[in-house]
MARTIKE-756049 format. One record per residue: residue in three letters; y, x, z of N, C-alpha, C in turn; residue number from 1. Coordinates in steps of 0.001 Angstrom, whole numbers. Layout:
ALA  Y  X  Z  Y  X  Z  Y  X  Z  NUM
...
//
This chain:
UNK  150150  25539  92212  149184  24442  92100  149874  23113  92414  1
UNK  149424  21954  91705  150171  20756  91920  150296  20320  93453  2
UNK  150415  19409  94244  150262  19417  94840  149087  17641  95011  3
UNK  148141  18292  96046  147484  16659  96093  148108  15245  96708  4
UNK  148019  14441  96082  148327  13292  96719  147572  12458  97193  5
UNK  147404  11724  98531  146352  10473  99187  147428  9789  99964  6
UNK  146920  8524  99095  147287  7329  99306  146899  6195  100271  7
UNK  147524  5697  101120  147231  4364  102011  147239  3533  101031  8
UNK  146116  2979  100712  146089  1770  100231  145945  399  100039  9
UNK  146134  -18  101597  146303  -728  102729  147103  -1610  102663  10
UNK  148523  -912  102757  149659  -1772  102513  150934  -2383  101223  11
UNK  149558  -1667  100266  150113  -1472  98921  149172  -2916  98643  12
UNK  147983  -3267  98757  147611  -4074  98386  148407  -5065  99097  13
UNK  147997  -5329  100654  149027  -6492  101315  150162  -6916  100577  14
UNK  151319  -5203  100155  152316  -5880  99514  152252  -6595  97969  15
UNK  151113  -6335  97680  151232  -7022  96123  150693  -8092  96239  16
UNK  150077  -8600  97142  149326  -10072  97693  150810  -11023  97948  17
UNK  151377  -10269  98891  152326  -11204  99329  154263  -11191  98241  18
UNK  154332  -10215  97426  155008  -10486  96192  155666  -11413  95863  19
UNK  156221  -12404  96139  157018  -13602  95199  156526  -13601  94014  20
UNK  156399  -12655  93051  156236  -12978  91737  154413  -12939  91584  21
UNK  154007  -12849  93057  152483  -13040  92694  151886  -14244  92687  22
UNK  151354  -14918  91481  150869  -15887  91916  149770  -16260  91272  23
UNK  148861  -15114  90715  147675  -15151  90317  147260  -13898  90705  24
UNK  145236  -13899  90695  145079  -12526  90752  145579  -11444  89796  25
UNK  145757  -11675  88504  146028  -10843  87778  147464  -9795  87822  26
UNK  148310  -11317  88575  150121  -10462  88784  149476  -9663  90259  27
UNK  148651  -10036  91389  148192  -9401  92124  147962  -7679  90970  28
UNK  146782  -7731  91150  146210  -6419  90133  147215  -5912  89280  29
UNK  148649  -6542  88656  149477  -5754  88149  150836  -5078  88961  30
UNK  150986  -6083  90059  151621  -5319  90776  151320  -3799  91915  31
UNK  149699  -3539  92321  149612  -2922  93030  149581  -1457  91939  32
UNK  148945  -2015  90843  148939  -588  89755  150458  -215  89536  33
UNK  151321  -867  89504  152597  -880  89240  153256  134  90193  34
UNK  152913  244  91389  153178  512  92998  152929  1720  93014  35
UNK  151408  2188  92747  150812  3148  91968  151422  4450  91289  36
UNK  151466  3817  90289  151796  4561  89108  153211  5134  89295  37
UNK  154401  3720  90027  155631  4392  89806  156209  5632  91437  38
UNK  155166  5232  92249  154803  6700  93464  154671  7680  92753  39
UNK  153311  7473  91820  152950  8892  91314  154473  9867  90633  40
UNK  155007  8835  89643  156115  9400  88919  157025  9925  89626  41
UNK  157437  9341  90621  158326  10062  91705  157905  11322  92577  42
UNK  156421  11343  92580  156328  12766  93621  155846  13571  92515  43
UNK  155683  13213  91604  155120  14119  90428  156486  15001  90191  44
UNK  157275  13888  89880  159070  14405  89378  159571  15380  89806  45
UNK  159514  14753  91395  160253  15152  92778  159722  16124  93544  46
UNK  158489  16044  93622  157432  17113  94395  156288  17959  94160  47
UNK  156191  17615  92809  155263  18511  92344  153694  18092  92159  48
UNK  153498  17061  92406  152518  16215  93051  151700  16294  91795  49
UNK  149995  16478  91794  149223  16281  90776  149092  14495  90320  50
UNK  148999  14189  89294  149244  12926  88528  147774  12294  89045  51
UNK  147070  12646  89666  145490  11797  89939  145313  11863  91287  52
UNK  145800  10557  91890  146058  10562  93842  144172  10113  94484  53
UNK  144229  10329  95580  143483  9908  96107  144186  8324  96691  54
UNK  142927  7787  96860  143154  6411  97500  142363  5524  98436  55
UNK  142732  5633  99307  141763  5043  100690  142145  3298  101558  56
UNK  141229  3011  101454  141699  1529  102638  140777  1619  103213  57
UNK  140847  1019  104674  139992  529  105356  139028  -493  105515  58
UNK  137994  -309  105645  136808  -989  106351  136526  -2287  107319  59
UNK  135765  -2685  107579  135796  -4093  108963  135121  -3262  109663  60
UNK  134874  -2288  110219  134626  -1962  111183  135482  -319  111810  61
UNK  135171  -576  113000  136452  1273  113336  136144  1237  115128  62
UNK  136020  2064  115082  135639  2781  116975  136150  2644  117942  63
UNK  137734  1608  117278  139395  1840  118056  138844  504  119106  64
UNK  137935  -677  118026  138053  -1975  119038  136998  -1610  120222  65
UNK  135891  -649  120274  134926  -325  121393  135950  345  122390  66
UNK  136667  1612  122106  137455  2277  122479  138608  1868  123830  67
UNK  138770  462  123402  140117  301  124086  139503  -928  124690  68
UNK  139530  -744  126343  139533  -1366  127340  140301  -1740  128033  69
UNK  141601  -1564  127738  142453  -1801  128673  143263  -3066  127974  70
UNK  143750  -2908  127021  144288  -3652  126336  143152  -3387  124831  71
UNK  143490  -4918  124148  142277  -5055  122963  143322  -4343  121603  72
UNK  142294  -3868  120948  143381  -2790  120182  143606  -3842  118582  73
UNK  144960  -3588  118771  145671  -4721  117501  145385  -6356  118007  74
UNK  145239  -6685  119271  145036  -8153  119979  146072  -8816  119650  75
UNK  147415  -8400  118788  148375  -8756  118561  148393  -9271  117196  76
UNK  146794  -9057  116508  147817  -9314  115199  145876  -10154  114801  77
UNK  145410  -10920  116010  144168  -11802  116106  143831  -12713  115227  78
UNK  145384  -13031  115284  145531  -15141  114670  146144  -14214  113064  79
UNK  146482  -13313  112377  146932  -13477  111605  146731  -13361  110010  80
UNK  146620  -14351  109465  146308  -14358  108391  146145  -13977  107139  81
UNK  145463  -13307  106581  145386  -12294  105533  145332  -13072  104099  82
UNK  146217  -12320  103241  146888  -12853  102074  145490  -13463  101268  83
UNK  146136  -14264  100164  145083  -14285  99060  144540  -14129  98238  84
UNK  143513  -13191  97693  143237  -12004  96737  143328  -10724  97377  85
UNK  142955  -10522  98327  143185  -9387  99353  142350  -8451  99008  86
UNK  140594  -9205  99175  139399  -8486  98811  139844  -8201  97491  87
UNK  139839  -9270  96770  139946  -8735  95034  140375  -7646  94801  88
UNK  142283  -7496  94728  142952  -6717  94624  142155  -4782  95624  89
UNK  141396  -5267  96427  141184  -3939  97242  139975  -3318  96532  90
UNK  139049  -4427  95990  138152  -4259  95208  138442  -3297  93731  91
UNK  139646  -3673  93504  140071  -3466  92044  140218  -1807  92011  92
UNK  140835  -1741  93498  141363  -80  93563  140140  686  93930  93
UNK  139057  -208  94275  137819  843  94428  137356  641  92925  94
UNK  137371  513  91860  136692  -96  90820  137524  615  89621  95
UNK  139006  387  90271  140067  1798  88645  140482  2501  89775  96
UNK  140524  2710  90205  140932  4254  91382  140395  5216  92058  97
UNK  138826  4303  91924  138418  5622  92704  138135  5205  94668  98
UNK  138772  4295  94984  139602  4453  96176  138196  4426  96673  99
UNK  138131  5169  98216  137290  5303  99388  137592  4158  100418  100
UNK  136635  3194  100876  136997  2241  102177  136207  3351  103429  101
UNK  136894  3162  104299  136499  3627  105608  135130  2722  106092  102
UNK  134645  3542  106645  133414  3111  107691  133474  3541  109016  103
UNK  133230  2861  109773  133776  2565  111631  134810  3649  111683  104
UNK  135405  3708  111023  137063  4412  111398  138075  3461  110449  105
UNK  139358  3843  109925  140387  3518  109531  140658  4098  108219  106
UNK  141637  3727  107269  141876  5001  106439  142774  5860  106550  107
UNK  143563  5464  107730  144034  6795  108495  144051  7503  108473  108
UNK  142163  7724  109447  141477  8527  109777  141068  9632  108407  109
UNK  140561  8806  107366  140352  9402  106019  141816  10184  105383  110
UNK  142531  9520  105440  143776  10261  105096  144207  11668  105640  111
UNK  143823  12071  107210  144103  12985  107818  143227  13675  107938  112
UNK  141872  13318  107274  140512  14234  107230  141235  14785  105619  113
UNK  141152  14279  104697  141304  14683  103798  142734  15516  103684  114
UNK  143949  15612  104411  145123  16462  104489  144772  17537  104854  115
UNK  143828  17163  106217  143562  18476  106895  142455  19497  105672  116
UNK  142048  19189  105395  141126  19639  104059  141728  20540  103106  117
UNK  143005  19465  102188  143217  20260  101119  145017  21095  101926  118
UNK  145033  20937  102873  145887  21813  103666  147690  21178  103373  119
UNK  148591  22071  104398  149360  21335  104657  150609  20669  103569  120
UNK  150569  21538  102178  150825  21056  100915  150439  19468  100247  121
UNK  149865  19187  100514  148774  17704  100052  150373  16789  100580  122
UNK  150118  15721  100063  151154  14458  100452  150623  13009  100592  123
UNK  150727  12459  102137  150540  11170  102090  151432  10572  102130  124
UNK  151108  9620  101375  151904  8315  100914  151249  7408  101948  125
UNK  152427  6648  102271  152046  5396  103665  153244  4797  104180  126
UNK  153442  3501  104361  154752  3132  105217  154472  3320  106789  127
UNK  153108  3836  106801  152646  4040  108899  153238  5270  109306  128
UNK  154080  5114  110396  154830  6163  110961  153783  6902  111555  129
UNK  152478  6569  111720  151255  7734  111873  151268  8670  111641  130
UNK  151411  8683  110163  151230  9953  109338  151877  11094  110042  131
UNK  153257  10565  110391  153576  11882  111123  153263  12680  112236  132
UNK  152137  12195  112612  151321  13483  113196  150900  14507  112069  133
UNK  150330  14336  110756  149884  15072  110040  150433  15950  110028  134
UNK  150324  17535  109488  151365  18554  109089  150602  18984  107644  135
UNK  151638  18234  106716  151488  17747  105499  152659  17090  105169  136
UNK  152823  17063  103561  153879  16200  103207  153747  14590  103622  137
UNK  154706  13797  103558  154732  12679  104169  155699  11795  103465  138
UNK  155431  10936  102601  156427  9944  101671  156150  8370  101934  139
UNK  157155  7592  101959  157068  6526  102761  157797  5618  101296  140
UNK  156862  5055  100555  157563  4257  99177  158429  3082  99580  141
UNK  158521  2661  100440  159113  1743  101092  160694  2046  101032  142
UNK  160378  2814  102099  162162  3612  102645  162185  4790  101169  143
UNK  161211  5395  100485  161527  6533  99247  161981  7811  100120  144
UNK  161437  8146  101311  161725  9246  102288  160591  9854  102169  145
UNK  160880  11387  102255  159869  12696  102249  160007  13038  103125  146
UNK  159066  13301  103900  159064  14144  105285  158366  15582  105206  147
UNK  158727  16655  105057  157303  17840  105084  157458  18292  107289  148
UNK  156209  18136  107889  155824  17851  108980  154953  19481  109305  149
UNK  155486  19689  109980  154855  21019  111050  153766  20721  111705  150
UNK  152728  21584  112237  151834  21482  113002  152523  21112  114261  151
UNK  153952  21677  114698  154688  21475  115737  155450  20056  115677  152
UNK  155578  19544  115062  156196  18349  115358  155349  17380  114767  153
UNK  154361  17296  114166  153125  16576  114379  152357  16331  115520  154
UNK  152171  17468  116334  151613  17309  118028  153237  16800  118376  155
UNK  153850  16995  118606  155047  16312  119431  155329  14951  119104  156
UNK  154808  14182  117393  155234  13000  117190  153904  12529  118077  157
UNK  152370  12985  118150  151113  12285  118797  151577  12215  120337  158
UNK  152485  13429  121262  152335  13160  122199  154145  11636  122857  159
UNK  154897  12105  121854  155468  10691  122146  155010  9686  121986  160
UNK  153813  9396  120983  153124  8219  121120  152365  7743  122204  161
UNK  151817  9046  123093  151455  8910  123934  151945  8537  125454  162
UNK  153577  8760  125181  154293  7808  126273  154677  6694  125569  163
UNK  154924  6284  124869  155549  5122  124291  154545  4010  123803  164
UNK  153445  4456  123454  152351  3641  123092  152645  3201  121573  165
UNK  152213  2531  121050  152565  1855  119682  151966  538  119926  166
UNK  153770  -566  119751  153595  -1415  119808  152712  -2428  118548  167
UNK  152615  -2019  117325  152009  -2414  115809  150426  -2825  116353  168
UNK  149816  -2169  117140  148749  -1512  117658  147945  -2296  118508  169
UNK  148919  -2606  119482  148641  -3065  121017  148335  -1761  121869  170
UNK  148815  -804  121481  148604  391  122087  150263  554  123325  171
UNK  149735  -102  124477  150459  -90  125561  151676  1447  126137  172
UNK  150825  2813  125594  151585  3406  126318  151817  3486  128189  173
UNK  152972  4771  128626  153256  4296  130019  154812  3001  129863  174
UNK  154393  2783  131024  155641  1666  131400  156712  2078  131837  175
UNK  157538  1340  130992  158725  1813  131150  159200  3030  130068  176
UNK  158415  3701  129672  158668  4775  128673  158843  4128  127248  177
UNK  160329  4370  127009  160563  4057  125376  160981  5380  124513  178
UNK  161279  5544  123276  161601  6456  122331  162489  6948  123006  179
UNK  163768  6819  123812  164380  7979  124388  164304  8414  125527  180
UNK  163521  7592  126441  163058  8228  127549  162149  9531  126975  181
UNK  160868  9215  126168  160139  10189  125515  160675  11184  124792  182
UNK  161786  11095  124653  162510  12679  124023  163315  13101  124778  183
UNK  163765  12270  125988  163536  13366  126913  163164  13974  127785  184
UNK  162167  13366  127813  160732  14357  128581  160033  15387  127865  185
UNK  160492  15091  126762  159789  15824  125413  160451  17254  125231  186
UNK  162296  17068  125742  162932  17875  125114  162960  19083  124892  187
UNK  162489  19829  125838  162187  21225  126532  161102  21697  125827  188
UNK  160060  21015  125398  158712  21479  125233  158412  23003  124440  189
UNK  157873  23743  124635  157771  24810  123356  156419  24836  122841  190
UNK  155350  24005  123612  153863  24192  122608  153294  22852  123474  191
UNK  151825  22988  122833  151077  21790  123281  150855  21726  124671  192
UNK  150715  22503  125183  150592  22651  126742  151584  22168  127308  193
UNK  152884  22460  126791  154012  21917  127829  153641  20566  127824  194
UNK  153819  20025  126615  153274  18177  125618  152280  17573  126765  195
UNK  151188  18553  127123  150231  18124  127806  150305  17715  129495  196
UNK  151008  18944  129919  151662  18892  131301  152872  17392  131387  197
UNK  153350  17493  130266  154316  15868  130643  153860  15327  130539  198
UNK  152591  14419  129834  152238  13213  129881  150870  13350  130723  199
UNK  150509  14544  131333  149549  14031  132679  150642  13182  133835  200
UNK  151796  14188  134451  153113  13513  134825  153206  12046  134612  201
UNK  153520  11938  133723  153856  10621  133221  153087  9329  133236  202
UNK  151341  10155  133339  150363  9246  133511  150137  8926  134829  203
UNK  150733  9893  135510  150275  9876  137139  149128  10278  137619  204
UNK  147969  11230  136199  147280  11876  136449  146237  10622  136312  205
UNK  146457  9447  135930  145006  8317  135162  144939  8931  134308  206
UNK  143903  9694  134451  143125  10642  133170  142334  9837  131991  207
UNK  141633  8308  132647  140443  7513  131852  141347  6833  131125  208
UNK  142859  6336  131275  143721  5678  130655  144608  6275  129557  209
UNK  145139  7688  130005  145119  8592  129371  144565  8595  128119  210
UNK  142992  9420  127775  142131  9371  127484  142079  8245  126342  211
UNK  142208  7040  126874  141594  6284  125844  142792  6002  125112  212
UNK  144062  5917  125622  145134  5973  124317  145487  7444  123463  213
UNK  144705  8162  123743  144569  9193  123268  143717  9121  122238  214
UNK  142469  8748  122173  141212  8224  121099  142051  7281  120166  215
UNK  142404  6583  120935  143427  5087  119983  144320  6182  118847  216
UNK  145033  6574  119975  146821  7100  118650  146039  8326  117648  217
UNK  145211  9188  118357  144773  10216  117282  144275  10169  115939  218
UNK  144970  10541  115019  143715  10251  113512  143017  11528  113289  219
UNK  141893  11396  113426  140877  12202  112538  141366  13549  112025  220
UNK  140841  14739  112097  140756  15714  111378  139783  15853  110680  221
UNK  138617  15718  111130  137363  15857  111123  136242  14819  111168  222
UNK  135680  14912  110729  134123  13696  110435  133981  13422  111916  223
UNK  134329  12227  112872  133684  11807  114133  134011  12610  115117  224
UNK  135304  13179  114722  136161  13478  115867  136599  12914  116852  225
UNK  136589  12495  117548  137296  11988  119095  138137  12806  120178  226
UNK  139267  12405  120257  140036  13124  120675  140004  13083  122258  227
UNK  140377  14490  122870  140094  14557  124496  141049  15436  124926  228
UNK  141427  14761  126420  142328  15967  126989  142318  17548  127051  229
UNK  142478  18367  126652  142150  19574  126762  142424  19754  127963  230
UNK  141381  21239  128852  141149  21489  129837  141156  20176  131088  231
UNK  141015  19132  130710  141097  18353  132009  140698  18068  133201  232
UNK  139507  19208  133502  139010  19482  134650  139840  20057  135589  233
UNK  141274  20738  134910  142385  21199  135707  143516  19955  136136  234
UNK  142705  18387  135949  143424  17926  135791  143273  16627  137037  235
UNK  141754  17295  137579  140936  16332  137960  141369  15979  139542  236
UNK  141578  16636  139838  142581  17069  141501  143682  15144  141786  237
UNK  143237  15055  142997  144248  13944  143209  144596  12766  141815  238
UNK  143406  11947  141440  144000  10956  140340  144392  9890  141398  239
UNK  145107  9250  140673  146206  7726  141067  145243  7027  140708  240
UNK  145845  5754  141409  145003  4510  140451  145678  4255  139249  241
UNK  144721  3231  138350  145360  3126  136995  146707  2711  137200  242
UNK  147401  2708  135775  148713  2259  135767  148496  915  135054  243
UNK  149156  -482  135482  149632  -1352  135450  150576  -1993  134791  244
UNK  150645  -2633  133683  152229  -2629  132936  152586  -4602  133454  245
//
């Protein structure tokens, strides 16, 4: 069977907004089909990929900005200005594509509902190093890199996010923890439990802080999923005060 493809279509529009050679809506609307079409040819070629992708962007609204109290989620990117023909062009891909906008989630979230769905064969396309939580194919048109992603190193890419935070985000992370501190705390691990036991550690056992960068970094499997510590009543013994960056 071919294999399915879903598309971020997020940063495909951004990039055809911001283009050099864009300077009407129309080179807008011809470059993102362009973007499109020549993905498809490559995972079609290369991977087997069925020729009719799914295509998702996001919404103005998502659960992440209620969610995050500690730090405001994406507070980093407040002031910044969104291209021109943005709506149009996003419009266009709901109008010849098909494409789905998210409602109070992300298309992320839609992306990893829908992987988890048509199972771990399916391929997202995305330049968001997210994806690699999925365990699903994973193609990045940018860099032209395939990733095929394990259930096992999909939980291991969510729980390094979970020391490291994601800076894109405003997703803080612990302090002091960067990408190689986190692999090697990571290194040993053999399942989710170990994953889980290091970053209570690491949290100092702030379970509510924990917790909510946990809701933040997780995408969706499922319709209104929210993600939670497993067993954390074993966890509840002696908490610290929050952590501080």
């Amino acid at each position: 069977m071919p294999r399915k493809v879903l598309i971020d279509g997020d940063p495909l529009c951004y990039r055809a907004c911001f283009s050099p050679t864009t300077e009407t809506l129309d080179g807008a609307i011809e470059a993102v089909d362009g973007y499109i079409n020549d993905m498809m040819r490559i995972l079609s070629f290369t991977k087997g990929a069925s020729k009719t992708p799914e295509v998702f962007l996001t919404g103005p609204t998502n659960f992440r900005y209620e969610v995050a109290t500690t730090h405001p989620y994406k507070g980093n990117r407040a002031n910044k200005e969104k291209p021109e023909f943005l709506n149009e062009v996003k419009q266009h891909l709901v109008d010849n594509w098909n494409a789905v906008t998210s409602v109070g989630e992300e298309a992320d979230d839609l992306l990893a509902i829908a992987a988890t769905n048509y199972g771990p064969d399916s391929i997202v396309s995305s330049i968001d190093k997210d994806m690699l939580q999925i365990p699903c194919g994973v193609y990045n048109p940018t860099k032209n890199e395939f990733t095929e992603v394990s259930d096992f190193e999909g939980l291991k890419f969510f729980y390094t996010q979970m020391l490291t935070g994601d800076t894109a985000d405003n997703i803080k992370g612990v302090f002091g923890v960067g990408p190689k501190k986190a692999d090697l705390l990571l290194a040993e691990v053999k399942n989710e439990s170990d994953m889980i036991e290091v970053i209570v550690e690491a949290y100092e056992k702030d379970l509510d802080y924990l917790e909510e960068n946990g809701k933040l970094l997780w995408l969706r499997r499922y319709k209104d999923q929210m993600w939670e510590l497993p067993n954390r009543e074993d966890y509840l013994q002696d908490v610290t005060t929050p952590i501080e960056d």
